[in-house]
DRENLUM-243154 format. One line per field, with one value per residue: x, y negated, z of N, C-alpha, C in turn. Coordinates in steps of 0.2 Angstrom, whole numbers, plus 5000, padded with zeros to 4 digits. Atoms other than C-alpha are relative to their C-alpha. Layout:
BEGIN
n_X: [X_...]
n_Y: [Y_...]
n_Z: [Z_...]
ca_X: [X_...]
ca_Y: [Y_...]
ca_Z: [Z_...]
c_X: [X_...]
c_Y: [Y_...]
c_Z: [Z_...]
! end
This chain:
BEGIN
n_X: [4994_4995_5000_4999_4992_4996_5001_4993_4990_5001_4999_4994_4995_5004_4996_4992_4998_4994_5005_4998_5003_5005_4997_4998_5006_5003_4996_4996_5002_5003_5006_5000_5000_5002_5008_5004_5004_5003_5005_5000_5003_5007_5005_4998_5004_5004_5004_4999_4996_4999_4995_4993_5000_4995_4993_5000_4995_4993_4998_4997_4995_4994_4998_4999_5000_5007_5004_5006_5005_5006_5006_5003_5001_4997_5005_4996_4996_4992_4994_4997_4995_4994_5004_4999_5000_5005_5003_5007_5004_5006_5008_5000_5002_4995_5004_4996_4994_4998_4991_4999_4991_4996_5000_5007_5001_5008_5000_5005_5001_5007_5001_5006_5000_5003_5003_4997_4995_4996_5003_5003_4996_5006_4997_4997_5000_4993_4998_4990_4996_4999_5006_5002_5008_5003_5004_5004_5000_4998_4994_5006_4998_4996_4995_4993_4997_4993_4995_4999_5005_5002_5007_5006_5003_5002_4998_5003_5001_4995_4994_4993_5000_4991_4997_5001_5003_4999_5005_5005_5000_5007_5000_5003_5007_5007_5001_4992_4996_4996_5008_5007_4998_5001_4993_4996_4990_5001_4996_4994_4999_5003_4997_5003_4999_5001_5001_5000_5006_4995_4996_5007_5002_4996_5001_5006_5001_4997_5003_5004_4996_4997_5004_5003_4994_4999_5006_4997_4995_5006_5004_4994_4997_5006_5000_4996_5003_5004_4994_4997_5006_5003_4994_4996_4990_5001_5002_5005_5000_4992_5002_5005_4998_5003_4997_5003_4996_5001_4999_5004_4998_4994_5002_5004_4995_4997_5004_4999_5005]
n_Y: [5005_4998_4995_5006_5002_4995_5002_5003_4997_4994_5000_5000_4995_4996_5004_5003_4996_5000_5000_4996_4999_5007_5005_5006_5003_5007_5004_5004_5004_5006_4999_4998_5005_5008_5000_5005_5005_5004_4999_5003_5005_4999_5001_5008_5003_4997_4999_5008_5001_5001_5003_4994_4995_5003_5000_4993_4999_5001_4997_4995_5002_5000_4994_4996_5002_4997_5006_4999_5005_4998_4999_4990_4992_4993_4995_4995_5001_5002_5002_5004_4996_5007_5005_5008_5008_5000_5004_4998_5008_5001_4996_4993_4996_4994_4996_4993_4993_5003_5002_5007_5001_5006_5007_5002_5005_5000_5006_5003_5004_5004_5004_5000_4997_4995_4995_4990_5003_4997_4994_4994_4995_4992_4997_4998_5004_5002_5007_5001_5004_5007_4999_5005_5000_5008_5002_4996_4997_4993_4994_4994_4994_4996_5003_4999_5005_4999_5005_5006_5000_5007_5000_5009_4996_4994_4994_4995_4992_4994_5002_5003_5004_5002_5004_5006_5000_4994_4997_4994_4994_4996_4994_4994_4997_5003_5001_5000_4992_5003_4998_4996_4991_4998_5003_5003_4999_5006_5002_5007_5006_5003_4997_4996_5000_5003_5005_5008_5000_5001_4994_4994_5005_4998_4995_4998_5003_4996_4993_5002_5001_4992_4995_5004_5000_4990_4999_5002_4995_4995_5002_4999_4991_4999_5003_4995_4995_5003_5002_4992_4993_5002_5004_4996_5002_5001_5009_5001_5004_5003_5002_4993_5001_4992_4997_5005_5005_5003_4996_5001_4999_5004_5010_4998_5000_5004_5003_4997_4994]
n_Z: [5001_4998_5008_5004_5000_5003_5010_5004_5000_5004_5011_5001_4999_5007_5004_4999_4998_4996_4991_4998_4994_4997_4995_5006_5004_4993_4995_5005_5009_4999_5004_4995_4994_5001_4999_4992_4998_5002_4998_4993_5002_5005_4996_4997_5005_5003_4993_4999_4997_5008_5001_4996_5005_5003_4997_4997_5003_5000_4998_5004_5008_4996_4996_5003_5006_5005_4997_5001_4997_4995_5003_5005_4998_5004_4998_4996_5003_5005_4997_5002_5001_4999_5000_4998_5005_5002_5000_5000_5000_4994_5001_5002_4996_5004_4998_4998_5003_5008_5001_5001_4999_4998_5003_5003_4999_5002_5000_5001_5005_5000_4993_4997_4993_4998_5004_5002_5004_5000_5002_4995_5002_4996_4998_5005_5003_4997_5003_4997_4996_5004_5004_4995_5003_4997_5003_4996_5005_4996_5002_4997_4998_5004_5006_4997_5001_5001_4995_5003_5005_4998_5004_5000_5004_4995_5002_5001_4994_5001_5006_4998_5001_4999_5005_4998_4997_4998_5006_4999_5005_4996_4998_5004_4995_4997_4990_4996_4997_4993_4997_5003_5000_4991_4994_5004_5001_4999_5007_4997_5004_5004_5004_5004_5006_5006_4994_5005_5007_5007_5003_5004_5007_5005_5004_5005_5008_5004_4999_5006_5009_5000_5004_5006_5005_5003_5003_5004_5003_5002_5007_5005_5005_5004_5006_5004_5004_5004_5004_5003_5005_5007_5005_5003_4998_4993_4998_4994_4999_4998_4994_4996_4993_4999_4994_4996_4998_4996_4994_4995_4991_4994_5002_4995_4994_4995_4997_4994_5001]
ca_X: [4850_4863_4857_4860_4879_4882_4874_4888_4903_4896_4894_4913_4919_4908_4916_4933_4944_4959_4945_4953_4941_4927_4939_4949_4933_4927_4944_4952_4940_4934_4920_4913_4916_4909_4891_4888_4891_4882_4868_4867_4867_4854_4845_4849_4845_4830_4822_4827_4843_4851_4867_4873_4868_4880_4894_4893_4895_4910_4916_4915_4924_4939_4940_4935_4940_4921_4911_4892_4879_4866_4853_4857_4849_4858_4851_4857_4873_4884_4899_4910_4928_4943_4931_4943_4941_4922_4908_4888_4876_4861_4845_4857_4850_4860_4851_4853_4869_4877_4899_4904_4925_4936_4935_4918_4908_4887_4884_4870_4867_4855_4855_4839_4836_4825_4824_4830_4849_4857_4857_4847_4856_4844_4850_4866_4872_4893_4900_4921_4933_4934_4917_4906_4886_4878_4863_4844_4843_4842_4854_4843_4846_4862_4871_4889_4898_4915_4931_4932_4915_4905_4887_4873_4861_4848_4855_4844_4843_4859_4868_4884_4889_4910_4918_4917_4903_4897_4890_4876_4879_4860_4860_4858_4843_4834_4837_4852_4860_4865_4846_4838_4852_4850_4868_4874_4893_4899_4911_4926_4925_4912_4924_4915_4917_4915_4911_4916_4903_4917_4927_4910_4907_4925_4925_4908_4916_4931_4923_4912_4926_4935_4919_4916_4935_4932_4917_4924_4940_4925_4917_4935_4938_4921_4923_4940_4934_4919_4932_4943_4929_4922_4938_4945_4964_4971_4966_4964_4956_4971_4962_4956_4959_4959_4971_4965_4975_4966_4971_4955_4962_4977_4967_4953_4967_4973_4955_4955_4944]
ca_Y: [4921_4934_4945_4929_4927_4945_4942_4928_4938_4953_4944_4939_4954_4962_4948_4943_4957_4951_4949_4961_4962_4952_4945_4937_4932_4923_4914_4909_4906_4889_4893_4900_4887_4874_4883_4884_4870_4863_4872_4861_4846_4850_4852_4835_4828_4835_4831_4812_4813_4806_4797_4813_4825_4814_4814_4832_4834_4823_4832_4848_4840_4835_4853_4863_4851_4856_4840_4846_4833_4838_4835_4851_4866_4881_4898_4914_4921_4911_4909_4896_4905_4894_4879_4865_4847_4855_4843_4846_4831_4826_4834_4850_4866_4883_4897_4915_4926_4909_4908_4893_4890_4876_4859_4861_4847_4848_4830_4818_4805_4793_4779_4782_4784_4799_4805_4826_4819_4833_4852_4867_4883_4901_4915_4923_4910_4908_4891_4892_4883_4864_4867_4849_4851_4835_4830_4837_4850_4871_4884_4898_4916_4925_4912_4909_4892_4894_4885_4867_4867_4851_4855_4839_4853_4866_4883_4899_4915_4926_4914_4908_4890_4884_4870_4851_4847_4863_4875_4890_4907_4915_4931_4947_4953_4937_4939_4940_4957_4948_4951_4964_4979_4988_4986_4972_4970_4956_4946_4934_4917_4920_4930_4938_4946_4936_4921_4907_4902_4896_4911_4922_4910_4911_4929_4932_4921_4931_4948_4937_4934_4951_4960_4947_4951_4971_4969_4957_4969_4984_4973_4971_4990_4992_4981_4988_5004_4997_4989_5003_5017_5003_4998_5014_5008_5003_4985_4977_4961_4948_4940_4957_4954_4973_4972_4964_4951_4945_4951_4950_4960_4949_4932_4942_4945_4927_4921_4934_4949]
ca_Z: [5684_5689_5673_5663_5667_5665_5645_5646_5651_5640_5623_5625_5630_5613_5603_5608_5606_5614_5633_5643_5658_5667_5679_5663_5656_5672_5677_5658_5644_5645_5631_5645_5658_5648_5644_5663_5667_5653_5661_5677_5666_5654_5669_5677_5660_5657_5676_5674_5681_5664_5672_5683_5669_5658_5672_5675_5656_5655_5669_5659_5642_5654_5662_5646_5631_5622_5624_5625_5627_5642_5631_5619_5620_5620_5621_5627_5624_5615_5614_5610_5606_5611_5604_5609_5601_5598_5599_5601_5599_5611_5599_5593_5596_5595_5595_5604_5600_5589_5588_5589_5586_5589_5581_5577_5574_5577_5573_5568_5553_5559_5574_5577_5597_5599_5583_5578_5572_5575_5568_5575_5573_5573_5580_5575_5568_5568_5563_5561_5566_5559_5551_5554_5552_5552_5551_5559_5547_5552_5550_5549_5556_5554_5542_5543_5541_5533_5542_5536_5528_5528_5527_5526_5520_5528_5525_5522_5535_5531_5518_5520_5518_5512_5504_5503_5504_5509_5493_5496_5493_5498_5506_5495_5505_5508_5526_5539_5540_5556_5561_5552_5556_5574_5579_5568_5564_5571_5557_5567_5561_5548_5536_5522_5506_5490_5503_5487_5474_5463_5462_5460_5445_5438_5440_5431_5416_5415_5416_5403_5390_5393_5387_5373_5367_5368_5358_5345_5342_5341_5326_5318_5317_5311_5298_5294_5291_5280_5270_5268_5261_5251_5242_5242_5250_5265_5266_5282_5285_5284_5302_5310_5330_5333_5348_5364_5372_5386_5404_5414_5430_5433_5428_5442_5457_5456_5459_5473_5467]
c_X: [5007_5001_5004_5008_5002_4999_5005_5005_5001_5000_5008_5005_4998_5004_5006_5004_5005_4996_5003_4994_4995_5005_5004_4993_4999_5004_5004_4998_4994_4993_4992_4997_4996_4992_4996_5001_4995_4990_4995_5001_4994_4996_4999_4998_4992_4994_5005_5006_5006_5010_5004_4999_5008_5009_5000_5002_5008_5006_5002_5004_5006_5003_5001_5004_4996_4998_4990_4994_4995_4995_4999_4997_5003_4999_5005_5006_5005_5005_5005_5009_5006_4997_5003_4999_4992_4996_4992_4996_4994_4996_5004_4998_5003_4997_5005_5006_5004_5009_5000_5009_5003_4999_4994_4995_4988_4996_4994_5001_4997_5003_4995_5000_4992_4996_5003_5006_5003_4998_4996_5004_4996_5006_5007_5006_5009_5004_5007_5002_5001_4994_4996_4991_4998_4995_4991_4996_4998_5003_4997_5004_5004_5004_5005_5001_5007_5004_5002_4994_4995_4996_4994_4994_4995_5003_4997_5003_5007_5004_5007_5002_5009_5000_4997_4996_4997_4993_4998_5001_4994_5003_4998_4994_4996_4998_5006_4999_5001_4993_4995_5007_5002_5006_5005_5009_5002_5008_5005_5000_4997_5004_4996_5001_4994_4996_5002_4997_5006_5003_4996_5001_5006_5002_4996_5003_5007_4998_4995_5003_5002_4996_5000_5007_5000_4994_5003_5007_4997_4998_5005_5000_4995_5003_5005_4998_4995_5005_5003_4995_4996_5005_5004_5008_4999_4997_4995_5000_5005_4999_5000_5009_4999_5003_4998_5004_4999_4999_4995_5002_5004_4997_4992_5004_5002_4994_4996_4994_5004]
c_Y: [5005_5005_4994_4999_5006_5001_4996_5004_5005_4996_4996_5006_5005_4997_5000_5009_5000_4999_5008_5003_4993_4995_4995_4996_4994_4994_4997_4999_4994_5000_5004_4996_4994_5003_5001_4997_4995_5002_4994_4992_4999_4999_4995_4994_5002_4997_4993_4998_4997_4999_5006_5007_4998_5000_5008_5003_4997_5005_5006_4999_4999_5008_5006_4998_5002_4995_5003_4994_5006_5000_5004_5004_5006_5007_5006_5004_4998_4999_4997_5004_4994_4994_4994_4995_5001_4994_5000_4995_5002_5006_5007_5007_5005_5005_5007_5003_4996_5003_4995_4999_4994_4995_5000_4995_5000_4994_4995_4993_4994_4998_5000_5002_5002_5003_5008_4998_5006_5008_5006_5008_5008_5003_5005_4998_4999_4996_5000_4994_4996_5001_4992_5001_4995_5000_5006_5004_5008_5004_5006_5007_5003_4996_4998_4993_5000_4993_4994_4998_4993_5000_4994_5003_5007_5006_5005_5005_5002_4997_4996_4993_4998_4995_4993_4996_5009_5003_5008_5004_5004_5008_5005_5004_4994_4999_5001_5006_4998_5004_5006_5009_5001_5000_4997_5000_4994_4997_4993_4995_5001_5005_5005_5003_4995_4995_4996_5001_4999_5006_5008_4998_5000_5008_5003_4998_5005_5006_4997_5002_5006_5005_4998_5003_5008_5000_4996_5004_5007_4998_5000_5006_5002_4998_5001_5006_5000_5000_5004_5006_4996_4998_5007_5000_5000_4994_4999_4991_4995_4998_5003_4998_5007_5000_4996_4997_4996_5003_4999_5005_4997_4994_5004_5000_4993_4998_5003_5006_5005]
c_Z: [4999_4992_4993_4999_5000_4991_5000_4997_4994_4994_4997_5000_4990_4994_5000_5001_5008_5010_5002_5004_5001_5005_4994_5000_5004_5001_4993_4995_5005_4995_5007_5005_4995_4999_5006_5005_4995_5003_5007_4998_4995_5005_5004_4996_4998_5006_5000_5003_4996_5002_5005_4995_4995_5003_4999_4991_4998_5004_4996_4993_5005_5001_4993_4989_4993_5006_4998_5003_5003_4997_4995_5004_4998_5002_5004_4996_4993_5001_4995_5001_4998_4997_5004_4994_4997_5003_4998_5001_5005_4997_4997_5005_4997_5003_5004_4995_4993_5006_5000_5002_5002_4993_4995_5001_4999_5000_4997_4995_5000_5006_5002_5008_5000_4996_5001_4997_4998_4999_5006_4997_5003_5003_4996_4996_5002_4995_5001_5000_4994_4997_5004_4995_5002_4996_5004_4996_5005_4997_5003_5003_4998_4995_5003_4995_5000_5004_4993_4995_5004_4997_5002_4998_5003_4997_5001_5004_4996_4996_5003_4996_4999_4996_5004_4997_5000_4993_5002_4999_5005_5000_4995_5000_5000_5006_5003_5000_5010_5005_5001_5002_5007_5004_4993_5002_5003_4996_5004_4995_4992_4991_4996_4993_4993_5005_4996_4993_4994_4998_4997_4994_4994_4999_4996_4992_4997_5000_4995_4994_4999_4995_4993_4995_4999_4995_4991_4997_4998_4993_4995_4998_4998_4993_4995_4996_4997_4994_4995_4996_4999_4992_4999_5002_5007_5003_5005_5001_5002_5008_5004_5008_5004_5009_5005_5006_5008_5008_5004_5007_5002_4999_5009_5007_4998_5000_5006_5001_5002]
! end
């Protein structure tokens, strides 16, 4: 047990820089206070105790402002990172070593009583802040849910998930870095390079055109000088598009290359 609450205090301290000390840790982050006591209702829900499992998490949504239903499971350290206004359903499951920020919503779709409503989250896994996952889906190992991102949708080991309704970017490996490298990096709030499909998409088209229009001005001065040592003068195609006109570095900086 005691090992257990020292994994707490340590994956904030590894995480959070501004954590000065274990006495901070212990005496001011409610992320913190809210996973042990949601331990002691889990365990009071689970052992049929249902109606002081329930009190006992109210109690802790009062005291930490992070409402966990006693019927989640949540594994070993996680850590919920200032996680006010956050909110975890009955059948959600968060796996070892997730993030979890503030106004996060892990919520469910269906009134069905006693189906899987609510998401399952592998290990790794950090969901920022305002992000709302609905639905009994899984968030495989090491994916990252950008802040305001509103996923309805399973999302693949290592990929990263942003936007409204939330759009995929699979991992470049096919697996989490999160997982697979021996002292992973750990990425605040999910922050990653080239982490939006639209902007990948519109830089691929202008880095498309740009070539298209150096290629096109290459065929002009071709075909000028054709021209020219066929005709014997200077003559240059009245049309010829020789010079190149189109800015693809400043059109790539404002879509944030």
């Amino acid at each position: 047990m005691f090992a257990r609450l020292r994994s707490d205090i340590q994956c904030i301290l590894d995480r959070d820089p501004a954590a000065r000390s274990t006495w901070e840790v212990i005496t001011c982050y409610p992320g913190l206070h809210a996973v042990w006591l949601h331990r002691p209702a889990h365990w009071c829900w689970t052992h049929g105790f249902k109606w002081l499992g329930r009190f006992t998490s109210h109690i802790a949504r009062w005291l930490t402002g992070i409402e966990i239903h006693p019927g989640a499971k949540i594994g070993d350290r996680v850590f919920f990172d200032h996680a006010m206004g956050t909110v975890v359903g009955e059948t959600a499951e968060i796996g070892d070593g997730c993030t979890i920020y503030q106004g996060v919503t892990l919520g469910g779709t269906s009134l069905y009583k006693g189906a899987k409503r609510h998401p399952t989250l592998g290990k790794d896994v950090v969901v920022s802040a305002g992000a709302k996952v609905l639905g009994g889906f899984e968030v495989g190992d090491g994916a990252k849910i950008g802040s305001n991102a509103v996923v309805i949708k399973p999302v693949p080991a290592g990929a990263t998930a942003v936007g409204i309704p939330a759009r995929i970017i699979p991992s470049k490996t096919g697996e989490s870095a999160d997982v697979t490298e021996a002292h992973p990096k750990f990425q605040a709030y999910g922050i990653t390079q080239e982490d939006d499909p639209l902007s990948q998409a519109m830089r691929g088209l202008i880095d498309k055109t740009g070539s298209q229009e150096h290629q096109i001005a290459l065929l002009w001065a071709a075909i000028e000088q054709l021209a020219c040592e066929h005709r014997g003068d200077d003559c240059v195609p009245p049309d010829a598009a020789k010079e190149e006109h189109f800015e693809a570095e400043k059109l790539n900086q404002l879509v944030g290359k």
